[in-house]
C-alpha positions as CSV (number, residue, x, y, z in Angstrom):
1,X,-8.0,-2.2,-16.2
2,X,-7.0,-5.7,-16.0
3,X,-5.1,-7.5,-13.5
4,X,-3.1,-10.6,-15.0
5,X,-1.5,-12.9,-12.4
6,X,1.6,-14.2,-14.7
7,X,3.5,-12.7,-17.7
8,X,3.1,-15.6,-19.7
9,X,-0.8,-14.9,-19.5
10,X,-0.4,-12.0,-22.1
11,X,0.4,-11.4,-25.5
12,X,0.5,-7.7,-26.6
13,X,2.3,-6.0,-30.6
14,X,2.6,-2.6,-28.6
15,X,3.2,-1.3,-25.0
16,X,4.8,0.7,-22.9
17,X,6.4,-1.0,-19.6
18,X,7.3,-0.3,-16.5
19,X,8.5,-2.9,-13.7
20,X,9.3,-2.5,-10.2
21,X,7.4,-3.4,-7.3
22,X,5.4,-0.5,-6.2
23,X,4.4,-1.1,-2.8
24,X,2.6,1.6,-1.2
25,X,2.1,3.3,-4.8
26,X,3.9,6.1,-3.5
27,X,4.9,9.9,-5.1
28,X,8.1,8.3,-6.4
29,X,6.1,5.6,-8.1
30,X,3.0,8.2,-9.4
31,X,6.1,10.3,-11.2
32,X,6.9,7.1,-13.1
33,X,3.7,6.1,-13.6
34,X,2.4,9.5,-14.5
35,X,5.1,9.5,-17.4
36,X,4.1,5.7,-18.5
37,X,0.5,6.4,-19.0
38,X,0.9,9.8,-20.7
39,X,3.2,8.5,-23.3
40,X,1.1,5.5,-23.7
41,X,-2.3,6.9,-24.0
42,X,-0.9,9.7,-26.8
43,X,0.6,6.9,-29.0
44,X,-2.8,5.1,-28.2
45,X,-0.9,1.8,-26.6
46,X,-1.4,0.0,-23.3
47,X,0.3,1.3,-20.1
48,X,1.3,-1.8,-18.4
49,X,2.7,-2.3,-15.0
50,X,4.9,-5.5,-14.5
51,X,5.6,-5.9,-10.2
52,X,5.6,-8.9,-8.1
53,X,4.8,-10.7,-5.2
54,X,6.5,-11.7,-2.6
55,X,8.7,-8.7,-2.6
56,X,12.3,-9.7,-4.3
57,X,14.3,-8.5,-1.3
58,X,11.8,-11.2,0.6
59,X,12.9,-13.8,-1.3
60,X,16.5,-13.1,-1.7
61,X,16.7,-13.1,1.7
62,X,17.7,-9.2,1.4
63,X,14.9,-7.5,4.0
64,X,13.7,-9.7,7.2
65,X,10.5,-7.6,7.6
66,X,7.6,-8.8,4.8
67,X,5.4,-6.5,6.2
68,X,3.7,-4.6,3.0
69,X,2.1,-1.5,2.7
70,X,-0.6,-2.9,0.5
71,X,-1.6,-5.8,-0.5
72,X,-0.9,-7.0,-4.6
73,X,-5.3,-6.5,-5.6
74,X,-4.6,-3.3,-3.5
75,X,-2.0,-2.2,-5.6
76,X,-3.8,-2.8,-8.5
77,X,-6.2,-0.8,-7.9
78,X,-4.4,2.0,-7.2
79,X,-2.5,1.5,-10.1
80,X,-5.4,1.4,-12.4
81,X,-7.1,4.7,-11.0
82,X,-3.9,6.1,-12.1
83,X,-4.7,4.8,-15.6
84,X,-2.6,1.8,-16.1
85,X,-4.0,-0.7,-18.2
86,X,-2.5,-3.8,-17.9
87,X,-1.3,-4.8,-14.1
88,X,0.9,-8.1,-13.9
89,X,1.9,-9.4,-11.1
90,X,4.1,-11.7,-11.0
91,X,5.3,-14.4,-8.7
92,X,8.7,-13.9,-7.8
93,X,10.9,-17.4,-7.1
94,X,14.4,-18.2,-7.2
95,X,14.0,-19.2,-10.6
96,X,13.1,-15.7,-12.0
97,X,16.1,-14.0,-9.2
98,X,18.6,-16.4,-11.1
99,X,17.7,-14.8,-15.1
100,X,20.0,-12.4,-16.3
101,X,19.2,-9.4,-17.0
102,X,19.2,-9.9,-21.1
103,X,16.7,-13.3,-20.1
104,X,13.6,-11.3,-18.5
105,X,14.1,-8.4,-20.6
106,X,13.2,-11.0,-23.9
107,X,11.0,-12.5,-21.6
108,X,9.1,-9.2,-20.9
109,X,9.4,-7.9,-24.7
110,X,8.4,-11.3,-25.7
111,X,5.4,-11.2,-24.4
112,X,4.7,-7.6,-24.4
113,X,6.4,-5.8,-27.0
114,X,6.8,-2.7,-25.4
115,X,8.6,0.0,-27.4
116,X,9.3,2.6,-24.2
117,X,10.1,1.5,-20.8
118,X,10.1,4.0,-18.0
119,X,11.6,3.4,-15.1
120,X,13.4,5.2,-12.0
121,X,16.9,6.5,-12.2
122,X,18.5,4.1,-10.2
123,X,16.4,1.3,-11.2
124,X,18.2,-2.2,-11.8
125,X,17.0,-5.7,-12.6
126,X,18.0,-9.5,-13.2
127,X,21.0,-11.5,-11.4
128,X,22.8,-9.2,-9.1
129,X,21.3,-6.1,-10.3
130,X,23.1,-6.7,-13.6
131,X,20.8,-4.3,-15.4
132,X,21.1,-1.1,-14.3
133,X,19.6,2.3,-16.8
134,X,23.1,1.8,-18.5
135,X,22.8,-1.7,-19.8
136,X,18.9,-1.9,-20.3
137,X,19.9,1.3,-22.7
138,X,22.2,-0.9,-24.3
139,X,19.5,-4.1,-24.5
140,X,17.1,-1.1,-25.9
141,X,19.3,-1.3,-29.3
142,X,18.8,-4.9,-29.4
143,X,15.1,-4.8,-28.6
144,X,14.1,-1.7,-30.1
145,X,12.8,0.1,-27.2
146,X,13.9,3.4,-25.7
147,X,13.9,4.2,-22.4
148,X,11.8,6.7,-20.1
149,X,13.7,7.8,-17.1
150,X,12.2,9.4,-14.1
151,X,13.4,11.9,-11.6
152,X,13.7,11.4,-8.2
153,X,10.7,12.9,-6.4
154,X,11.9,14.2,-3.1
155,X,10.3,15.3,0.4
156,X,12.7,17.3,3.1
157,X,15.8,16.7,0.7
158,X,15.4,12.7,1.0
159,X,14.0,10.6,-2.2
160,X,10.7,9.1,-1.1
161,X,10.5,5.4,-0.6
162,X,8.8,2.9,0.7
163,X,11.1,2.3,3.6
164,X,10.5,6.0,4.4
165,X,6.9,5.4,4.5
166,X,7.6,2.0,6.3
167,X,9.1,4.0,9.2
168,X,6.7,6.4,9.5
169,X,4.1,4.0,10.5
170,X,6.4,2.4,12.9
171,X,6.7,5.7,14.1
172,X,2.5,6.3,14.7
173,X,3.4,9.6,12.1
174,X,0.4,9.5,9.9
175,X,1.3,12.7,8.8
176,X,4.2,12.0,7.1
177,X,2.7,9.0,5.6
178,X,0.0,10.6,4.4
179,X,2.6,13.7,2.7
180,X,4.7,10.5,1.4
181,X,2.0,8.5,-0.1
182,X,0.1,11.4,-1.5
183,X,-3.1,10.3,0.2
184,X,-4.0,8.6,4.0
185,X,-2.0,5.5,4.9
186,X,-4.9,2.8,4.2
187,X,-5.8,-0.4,5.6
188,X,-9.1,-2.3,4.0
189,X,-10.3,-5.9,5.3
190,X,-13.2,-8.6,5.4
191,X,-15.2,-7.6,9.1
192,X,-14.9,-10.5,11.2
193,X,-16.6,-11.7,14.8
194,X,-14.4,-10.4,17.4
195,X,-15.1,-11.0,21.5
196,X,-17.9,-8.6,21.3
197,X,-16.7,-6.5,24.1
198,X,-16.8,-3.7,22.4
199,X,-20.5,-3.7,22.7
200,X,-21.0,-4.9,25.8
201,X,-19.6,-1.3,26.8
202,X,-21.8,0.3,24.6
203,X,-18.7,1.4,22.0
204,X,-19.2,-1.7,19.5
205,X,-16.0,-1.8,17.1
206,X,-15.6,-3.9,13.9
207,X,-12.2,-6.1,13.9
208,X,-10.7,-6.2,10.7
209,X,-9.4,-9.5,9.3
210,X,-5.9,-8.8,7.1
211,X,-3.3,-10.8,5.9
212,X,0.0,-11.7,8.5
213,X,2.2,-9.5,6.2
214,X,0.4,-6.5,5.8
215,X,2.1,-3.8,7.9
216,X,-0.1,-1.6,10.3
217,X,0.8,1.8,12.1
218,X,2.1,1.7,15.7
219,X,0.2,0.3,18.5
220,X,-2.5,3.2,19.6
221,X,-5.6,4.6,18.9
222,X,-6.3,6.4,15.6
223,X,-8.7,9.4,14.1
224,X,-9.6,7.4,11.0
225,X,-12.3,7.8,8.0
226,X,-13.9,4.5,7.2
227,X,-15.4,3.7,4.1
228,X,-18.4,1.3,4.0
229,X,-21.4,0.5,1.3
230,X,-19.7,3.5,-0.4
231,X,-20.3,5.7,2.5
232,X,-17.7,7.5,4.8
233,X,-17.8,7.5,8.9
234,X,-16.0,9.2,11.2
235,X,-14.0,6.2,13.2
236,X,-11.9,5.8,16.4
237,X,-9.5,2.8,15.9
238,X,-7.5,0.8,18.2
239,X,-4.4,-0.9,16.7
240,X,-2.6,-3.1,19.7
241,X,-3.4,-5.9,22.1
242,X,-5.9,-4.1,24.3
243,X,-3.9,-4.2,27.1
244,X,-6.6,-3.7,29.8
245,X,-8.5,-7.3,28.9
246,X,-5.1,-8.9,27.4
247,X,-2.7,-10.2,30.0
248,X,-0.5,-11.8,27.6
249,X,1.3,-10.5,24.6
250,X,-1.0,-11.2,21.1
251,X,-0.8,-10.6,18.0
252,X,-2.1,-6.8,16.9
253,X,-5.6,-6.2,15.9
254,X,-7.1,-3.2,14.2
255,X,-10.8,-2.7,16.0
256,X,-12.4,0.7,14.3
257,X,-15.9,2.1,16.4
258,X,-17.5,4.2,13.5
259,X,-18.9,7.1,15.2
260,X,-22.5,7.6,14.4
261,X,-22.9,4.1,13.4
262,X,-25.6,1.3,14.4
263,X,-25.4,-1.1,11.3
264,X,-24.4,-4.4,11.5
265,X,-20.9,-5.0,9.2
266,X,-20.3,-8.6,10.0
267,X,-18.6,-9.6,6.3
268,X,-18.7,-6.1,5.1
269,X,-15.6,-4.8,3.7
270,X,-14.4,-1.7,5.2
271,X,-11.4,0.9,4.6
272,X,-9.6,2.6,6.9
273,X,-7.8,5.7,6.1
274,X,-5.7,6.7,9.2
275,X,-5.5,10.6,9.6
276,X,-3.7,11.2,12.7
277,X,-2.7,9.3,15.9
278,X,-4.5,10.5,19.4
279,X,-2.7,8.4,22.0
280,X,-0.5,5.0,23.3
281,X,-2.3,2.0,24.1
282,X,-2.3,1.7,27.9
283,X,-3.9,-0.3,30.4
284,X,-6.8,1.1,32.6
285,X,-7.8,-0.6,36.1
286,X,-11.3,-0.9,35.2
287,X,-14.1,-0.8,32.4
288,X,-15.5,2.6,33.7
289,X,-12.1,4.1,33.1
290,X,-11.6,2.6,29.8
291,X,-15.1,3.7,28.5
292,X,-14.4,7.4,29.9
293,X,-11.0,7.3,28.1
294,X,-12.7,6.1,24.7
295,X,-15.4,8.7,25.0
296,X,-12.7,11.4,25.3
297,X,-11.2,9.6,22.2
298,X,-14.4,10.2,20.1
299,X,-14.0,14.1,21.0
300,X,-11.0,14.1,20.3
301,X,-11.1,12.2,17.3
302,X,-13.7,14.3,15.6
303,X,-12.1,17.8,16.2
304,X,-8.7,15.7,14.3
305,X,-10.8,14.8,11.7
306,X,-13.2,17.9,11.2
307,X,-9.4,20.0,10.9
308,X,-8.4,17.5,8.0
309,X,-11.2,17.7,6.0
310,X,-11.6,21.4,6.4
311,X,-7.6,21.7,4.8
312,X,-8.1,19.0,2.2
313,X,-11.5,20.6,1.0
């Protein structure tokens, strides 16, 4: 798989395409992708994936929240264990929003010559969503390409988005997340020094370092599997402001206390998968409180996660 960080970084005779921006790399997005890299692979071409960061509803001003649900190497990644080839991702200005519709798609075919392009049914792109199915059919003439239209993939008689997924992690509904995304809701981060006051209590945690605008579940405390060195723990995480040692609002951190665990993961990366959500963050009166409350977390937290791995075996 390779990841290319601009369109005009590639030159390809043969492809097939599909663009969008694929955040979260949802069931909606697999069903496009699963048709991209089937057709590809039997005509023996490149299944290429052309998304972009920021989001374009960021930049034209369109959605206040930038919050992703994963980061752009994240979604390449996930992307290319679905067998895409070729991930672009390309930065997304006010120069690329103002290009018709006929601009990027000789842009695109310029560059990669694709000869099928799969998209979504209501799938649009260029200067005020000029090119809708309809009239990239019509550029398909011109170009010589066909197009590849997906289904809608639905869950409870709604399509299944991103903004779907979006709210359920406002929410604190992991399960639904999970059902949406077709795997755990996942957050994965450089470990970094926190106040260390996890382990003065005995519970040490590891506080993840992410980027501003990566989106995390609602403030609580999580049953989550954490993947470090290539090796799974059981975890307890706390996303909030620790309340009980915080007396003024901060900004969220995400704190995980892998269970069974006395390594030291200072600069480690470590994954979180987030299976289900055991309680609010609150505020205790003391530290013997707090520590009871976490230990009856950890019980918690591993009767939750011995129940999901039992179902997903």
């Amino acid at each position: 798989m390779q990841h290319i960080s601009s369109l005009d970084e590639i030159q390809l005779k043969d492809s097939w395409l599909t663009i969008g921006s694929f955040d979260g790399v949802h069931l909606g997005h697999q069903a496009i992708i699963q048709k991209l890299t089937e057709g590809a692979h039997a005509q023996g071409v490149p299944a290429v994936v052309l998304t972009f960061h920021p989001h374009p509803a960021v930049v034209l001003g369109k959605r206040q929240n930038d919050s992703y649900l994963t980061t752009p190497q994240e979604r390449a990644a996930l992307l290319g264990e679905l067998g895409v080839d070729v991930i672009i991702t390309q930065p997304f200005n006010p120069e690329i929003a103002a290009m018709s519709a006929l601009d990027f798609i000789s842009w695109a075919h310029d560059r990669l010559g694709f000869s099928q392009l799969c998209v979504g049914h209501d799938f649009a792109l260029g200067r005020g969503r000029q090119g809708n199915v309809e009239f990239l059919g019509q550029l398909g003439r011109q170009f010589s390409y066909s197009m590849n239209i997906a289904e809608p993939v639905t869950f409870k008689g709604q399509v299944v988005s991103s903004s779907q997924i979006r709210s359920a992690l406002i929410e604190g509904d992991m399960t639904r997340a999970r059902v949406l995304l077709g795997r755990p809701f996942h957050l994965s981060g450089e470990v970094i020094h926190g106040d260390s006051r996890g382990r003065t209590i005995g519970i040490p945690t590891a506080n993840l370092a992410l980027p501003l605008d990566r989106m995390v579940p609602k403030t609580g405390v999580y049953a989550c599997l954490a993947s470090v060195d290539g090796t799974r723990w059981a975890a307890v995480t706390n996303v909030g402001i620790r309340p009980t040692f915080e007396n003024q609002p901060a900004t969220p951190q995400v704190e995980a206390h892998l269970l069974d665990f006395s390594q030291d993961l200072y600069s480690k990366q470590l994954e979180l998968e987030f299976i289900d959500r055991l309680r609010d963050e609150q505020r205790f009166p003391n530290i013997p409180a707090l520590v009871e409350q976490i230990q009856r977390d950890i019980i918690r937290g591993r009767e939750r996660l011995s129940i999901f791995s039992s179902t997903s075996e």
